[in-house]
C-alpha positions as CSV (number, residue, x, y, z in Angstrom):
1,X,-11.8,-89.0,11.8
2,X,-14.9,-88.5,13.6
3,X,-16.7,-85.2,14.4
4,X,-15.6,-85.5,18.2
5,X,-11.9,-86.1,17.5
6,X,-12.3,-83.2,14.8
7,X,-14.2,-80.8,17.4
8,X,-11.3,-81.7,20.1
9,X,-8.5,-80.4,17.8
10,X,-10.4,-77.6,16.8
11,X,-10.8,-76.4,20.8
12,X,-7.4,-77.4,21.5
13,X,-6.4,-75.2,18.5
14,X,-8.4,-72.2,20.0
15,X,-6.2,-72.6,23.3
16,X,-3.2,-72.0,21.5
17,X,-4.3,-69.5,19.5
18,X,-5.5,-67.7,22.6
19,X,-2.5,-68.1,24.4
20,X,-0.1,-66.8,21.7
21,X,-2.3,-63.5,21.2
22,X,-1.7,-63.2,25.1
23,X,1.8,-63.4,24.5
24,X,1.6,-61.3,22.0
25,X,-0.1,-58.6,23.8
26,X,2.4,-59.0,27.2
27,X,5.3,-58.3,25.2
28,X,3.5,-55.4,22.8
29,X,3.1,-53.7,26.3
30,X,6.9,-54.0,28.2
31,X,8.4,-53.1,24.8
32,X,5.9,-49.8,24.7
33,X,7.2,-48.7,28.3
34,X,10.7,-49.9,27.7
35,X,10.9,-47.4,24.7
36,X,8.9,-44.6,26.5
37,X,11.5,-44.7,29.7
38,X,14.4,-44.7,27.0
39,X,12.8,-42.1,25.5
40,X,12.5,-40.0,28.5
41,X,15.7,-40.7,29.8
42,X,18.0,-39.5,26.4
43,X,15.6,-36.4,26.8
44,X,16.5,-36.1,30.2
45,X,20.5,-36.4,29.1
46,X,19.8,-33.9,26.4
47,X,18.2,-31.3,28.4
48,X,20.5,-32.0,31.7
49,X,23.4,-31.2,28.4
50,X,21.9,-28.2,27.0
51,X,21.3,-27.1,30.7
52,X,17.9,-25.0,29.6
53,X,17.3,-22.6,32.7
54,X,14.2,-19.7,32.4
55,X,16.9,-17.3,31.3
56,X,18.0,-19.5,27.9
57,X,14.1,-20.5,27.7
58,X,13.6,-16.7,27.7
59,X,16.5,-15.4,25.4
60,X,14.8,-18.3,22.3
61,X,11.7,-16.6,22.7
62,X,12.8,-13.4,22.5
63,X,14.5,-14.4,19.6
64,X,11.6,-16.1,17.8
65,X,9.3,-12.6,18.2
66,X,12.0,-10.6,16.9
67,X,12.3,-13.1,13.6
68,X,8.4,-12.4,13.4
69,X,9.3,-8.6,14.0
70,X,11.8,-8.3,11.4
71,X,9.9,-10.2,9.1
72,X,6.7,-8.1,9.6
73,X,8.6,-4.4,9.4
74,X,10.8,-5.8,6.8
75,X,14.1,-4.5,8.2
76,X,15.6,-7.6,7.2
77,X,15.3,-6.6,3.6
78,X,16.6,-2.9,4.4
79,X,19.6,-4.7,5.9
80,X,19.9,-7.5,2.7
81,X,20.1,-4.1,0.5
82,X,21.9,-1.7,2.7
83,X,23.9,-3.4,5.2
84,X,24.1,-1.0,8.1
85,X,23.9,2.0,5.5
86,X,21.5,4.3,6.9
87,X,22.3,7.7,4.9
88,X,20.4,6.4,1.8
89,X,17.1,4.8,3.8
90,X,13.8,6.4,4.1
91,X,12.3,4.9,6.8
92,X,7.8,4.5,5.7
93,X,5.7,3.3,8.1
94,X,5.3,0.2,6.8
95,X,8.0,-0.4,5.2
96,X,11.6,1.4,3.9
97,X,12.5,3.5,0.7
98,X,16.0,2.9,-0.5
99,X,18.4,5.3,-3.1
100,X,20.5,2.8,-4.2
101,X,24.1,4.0,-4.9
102,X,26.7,3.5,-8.0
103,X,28.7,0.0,-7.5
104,X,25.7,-1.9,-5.7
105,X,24.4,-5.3,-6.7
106,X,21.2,-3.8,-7.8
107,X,22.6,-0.3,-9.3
108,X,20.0,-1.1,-12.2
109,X,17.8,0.5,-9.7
110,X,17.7,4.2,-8.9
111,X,15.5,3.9,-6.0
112,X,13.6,0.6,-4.5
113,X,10.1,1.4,-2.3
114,X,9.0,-2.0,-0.4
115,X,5.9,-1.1,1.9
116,X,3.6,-3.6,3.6
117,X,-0.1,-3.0,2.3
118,X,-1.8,-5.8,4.4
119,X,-0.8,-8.9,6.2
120,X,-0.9,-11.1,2.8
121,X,0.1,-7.8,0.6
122,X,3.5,-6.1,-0.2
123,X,3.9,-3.7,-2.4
124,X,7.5,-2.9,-4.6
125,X,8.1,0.1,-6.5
126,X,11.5,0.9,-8.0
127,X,12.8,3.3,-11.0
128,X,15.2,1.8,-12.9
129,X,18.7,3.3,-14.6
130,X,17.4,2.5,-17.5
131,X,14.5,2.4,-19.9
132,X,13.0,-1.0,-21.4
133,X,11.2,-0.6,-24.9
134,X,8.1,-2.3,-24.4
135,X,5.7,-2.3,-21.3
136,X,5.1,-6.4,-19.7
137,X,2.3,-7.0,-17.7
138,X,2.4,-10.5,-15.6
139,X,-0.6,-12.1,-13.4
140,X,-1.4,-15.1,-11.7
141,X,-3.7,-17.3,-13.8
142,X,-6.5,-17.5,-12.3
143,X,-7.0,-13.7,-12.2
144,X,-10.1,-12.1,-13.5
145,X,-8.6,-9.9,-16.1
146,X,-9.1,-12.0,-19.1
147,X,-7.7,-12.0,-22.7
148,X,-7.0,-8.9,-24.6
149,X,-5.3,-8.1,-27.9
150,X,-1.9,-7.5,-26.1
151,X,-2.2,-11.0,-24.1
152,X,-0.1,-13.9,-24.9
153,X,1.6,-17.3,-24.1
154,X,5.1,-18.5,-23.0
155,X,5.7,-22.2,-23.0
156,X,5.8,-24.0,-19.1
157,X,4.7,-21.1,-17.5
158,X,0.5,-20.9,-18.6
159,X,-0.5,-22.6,-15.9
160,X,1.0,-20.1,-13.4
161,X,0.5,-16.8,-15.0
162,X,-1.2,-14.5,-17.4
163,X,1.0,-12.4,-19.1
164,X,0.2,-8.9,-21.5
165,X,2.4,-6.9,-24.1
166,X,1.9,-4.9,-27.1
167,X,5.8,-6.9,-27.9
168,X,4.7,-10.5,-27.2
169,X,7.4,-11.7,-29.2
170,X,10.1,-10.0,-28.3
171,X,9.0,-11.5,-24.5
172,X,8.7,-14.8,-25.2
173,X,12.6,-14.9,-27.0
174,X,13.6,-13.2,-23.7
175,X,11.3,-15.9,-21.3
176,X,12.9,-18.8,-23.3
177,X,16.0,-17.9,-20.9
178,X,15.5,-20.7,-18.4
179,X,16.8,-18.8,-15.7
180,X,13.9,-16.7,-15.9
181,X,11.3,-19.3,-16.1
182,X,12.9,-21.0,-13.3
183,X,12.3,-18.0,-11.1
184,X,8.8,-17.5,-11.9
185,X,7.9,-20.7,-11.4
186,X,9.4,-21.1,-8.1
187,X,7.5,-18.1,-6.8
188,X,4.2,-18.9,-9.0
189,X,2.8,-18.6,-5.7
190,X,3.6,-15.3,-4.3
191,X,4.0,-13.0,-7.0
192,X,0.1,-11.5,-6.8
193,X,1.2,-8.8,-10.0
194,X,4.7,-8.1,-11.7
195,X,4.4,-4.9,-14.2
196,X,7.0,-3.3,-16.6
197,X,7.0,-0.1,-18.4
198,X,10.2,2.4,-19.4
199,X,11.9,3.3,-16.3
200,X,9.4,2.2,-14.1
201,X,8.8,-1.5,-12.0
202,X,5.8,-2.5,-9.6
203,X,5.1,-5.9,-8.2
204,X,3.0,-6.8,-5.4
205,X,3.9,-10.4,-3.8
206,X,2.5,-12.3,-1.0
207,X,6.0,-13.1,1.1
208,X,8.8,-11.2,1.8
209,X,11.3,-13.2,0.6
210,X,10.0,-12.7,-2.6
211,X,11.2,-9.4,-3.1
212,X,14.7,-10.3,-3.8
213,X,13.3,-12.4,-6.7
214,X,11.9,-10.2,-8.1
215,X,14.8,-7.3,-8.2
216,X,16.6,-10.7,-9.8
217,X,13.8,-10.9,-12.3
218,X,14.0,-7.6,-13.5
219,X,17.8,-7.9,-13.5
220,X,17.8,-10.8,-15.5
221,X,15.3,-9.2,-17.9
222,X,17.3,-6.5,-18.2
223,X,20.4,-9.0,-19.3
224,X,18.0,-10.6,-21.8
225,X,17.4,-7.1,-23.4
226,X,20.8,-5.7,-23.5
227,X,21.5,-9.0,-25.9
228,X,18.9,-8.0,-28.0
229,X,19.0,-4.1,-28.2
230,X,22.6,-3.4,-26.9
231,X,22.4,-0.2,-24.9
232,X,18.4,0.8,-23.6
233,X,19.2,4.5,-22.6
234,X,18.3,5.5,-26.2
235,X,14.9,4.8,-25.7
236,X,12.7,7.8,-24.8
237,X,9.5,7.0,-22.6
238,X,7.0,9.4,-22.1
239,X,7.0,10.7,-18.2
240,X,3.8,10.1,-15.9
241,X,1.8,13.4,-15.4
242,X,-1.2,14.1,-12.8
243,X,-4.2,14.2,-15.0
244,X,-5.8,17.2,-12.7
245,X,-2.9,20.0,-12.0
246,X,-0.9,18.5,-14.8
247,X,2.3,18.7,-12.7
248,X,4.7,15.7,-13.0
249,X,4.0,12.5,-11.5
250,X,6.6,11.0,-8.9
251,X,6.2,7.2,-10.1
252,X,7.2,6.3,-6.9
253,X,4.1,7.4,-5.2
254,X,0.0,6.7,-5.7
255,X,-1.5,9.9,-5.4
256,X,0.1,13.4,-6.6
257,X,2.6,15.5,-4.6
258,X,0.5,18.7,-5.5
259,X,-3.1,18.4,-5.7
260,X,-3.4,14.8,-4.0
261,X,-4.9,13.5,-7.0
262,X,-5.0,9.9,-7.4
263,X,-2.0,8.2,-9.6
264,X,-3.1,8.2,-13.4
265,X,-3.8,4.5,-13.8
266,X,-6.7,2.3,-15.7
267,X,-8.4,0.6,-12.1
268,X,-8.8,-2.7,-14.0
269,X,-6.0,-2.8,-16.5
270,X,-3.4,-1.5,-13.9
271,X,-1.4,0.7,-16.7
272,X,-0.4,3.7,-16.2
273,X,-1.9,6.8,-18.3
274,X,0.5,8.8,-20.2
275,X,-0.8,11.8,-21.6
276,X,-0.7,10.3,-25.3
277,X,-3.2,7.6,-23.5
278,X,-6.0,10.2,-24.1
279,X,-6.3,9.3,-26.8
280,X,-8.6,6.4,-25.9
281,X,-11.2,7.4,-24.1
282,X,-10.7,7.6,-20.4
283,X,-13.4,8.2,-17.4
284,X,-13.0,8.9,-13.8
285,X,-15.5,6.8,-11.8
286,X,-18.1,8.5,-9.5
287,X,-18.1,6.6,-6.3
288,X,-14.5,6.9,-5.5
289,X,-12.8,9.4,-8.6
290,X,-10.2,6.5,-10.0
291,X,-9.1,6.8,-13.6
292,X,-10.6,3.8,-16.4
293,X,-9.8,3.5,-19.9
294,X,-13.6,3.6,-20.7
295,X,-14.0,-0.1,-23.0
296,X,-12.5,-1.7,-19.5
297,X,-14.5,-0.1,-17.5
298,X,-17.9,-1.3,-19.2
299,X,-16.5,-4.6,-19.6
300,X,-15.7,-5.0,-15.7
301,X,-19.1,-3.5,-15.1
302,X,-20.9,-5.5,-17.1
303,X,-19.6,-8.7,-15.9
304,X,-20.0,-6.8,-12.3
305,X,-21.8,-4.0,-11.5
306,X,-19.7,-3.2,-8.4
307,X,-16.7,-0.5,-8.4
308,X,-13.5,-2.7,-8.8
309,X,-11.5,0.0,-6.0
310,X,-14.4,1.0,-3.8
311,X,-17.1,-1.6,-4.7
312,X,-19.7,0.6,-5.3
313,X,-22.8,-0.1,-6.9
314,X,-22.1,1.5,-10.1
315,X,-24.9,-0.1,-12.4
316,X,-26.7,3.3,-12.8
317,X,-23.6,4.5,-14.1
318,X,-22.8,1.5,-16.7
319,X,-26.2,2.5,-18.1
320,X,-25.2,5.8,-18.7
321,X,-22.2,5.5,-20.2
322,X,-23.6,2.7,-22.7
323,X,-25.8,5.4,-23.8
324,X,-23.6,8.3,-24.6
């Protein structure tokens, strides 16, 4: 074969080529439009069905800003709880304060407080019936508060969550219930703090819906304990008192009914300060008059020197402390 007969099947190969890629192309393009005017006309069918007018384009938004409504103001939850009860409902302005009556679903609760305390923050507070033995204090993992003598481990859930107890392993028999494991896992996300101590139950959580789990989690806990201990009302707990008029502390609330003192709490432990907490040493800071146990405190500072509830500069201070 010589180069001319090789270099005339070589262009008549390029023809053809040329011509099937503008095939190709021709019928890329009519099926395009065919599919776009089918397109249009089952939305045209489906609309001329449905027969949307301005007043039915008006009722679904109205409906979609009252699901955002209800979600914000939480009413939703009121209703999950109370149905159209409204005798036992303390209406907050953020949020709703329920007495839960004898017979409910959730009767392990005296009284449940959900309140909004920013867009990504709500806050649940609720006194139980009865009184667990030792305190539990859960946090996501990566949060600052490191390891203490009271931290420990549970198996699949490290990744998701800190957790503290002077009874580590009397939580870890009760965590090995799947159930509960299941239900922190599945709201690893949104639970921002989940605390436990006597008769008393304080979470904050990132979405709404998460509230129900954890009234479930503390219910389920509750099961776990009962199997262990049998009936929990025999156990005393020592009752919250304001640290200033020394009047008794409504756990439901943050500052005192009385004086308007701030609630008796360590700022960067989050416990609550019984009167037999004195014991350690406990200071009030400066800037903004919060209660510390007085090792945490120094420890926060010293690793940063800002005020971990006002964020103050509160260096000056660290110094002083350190010395006497």
């Amino acid at each position: 074969m010589t180069m001319i007969e090789l270099k005339e099947i070589m262009d008549s190969l390029g023809i053809s080529l040329l011509v099937i890629g503008i095939i190709a192309i021709i019928v890329f393009v009519a099926y395009v439009k065919y599919t776009r005017t089918k397109k249009f006309s089952d939305f045209k069918d489906i609309t001329d069905t449905i027969k949307i007018t301005p007043q039915n384009l008006s009722k679904r938004v109205d409906s979609t800003s009252k699901n955002k409504e209800k979600s914000k103001d939480l009413e939703w939850l009121k209703r999950e709880l109370m149905e159209n009860n409204e005798e036992n409902v303390m209406h907050l302005s953020m949020g709703y304060q329920i007495k839960i009556p004898k017979g409910h679903r959730y009767d392990l609760f005296s009284a449940i407080k959900f309140k909004r305390e920013s867009r990504k923050t709500i806050k649940v507070v609720a006194i139980l019936t009865k009184i667990l033995p030792s305190y539990l204090d859960i946090r996501p993992a990566n949060t600052y508060y490191g390891t203490t003598k009271d931290s420990f481990s549970v198996i699949d859930l490290n990744r998701s969550f800190k957790f503290y107890s002077s009874a580590p392993d009397m939580w870890r028999e009760i965590f090995a219930n799947y159930k509960i494991k299941d239900l922190l896992q599945y709201n690893a996300t949104h639970i921002q703090h989940f605390y436990l101590r006597g008769e008393y139950m304080e979470s904050l959580v990132s979405y709404d819906q998460a509230i129900i789990s954890i009234l479930t989690l503390t219910k389920l806990i509750h099961e776990e304990m009962k199997k262990l201990f049998g009936v929990l009302d025999s156990h005393e707990i020592e009752k919250l008192v304001c640290f200033n008029c020394k009047d008794p502390f409504d756990p439901m609330e943050s500052v005192c009914n009385k004086c308007g003192s701030s609630r008796p709490r360590c700022i960067v432990c989050l416990l609550d300060l019984h009167p037999s907490d004195t014991e350690q040493e406990i200071v009030i800071t400066p800037c903004c008059g919060v209660y510390a146990h007085k090792s945490h405190i120094i420890a926060w500072l010293k690793q940063n020197p800002h005020c971990p509830n006002c964020h103050a500069n509160l260096s000056h201070w660290l110094g002083q402390m350190q010395i006497t």
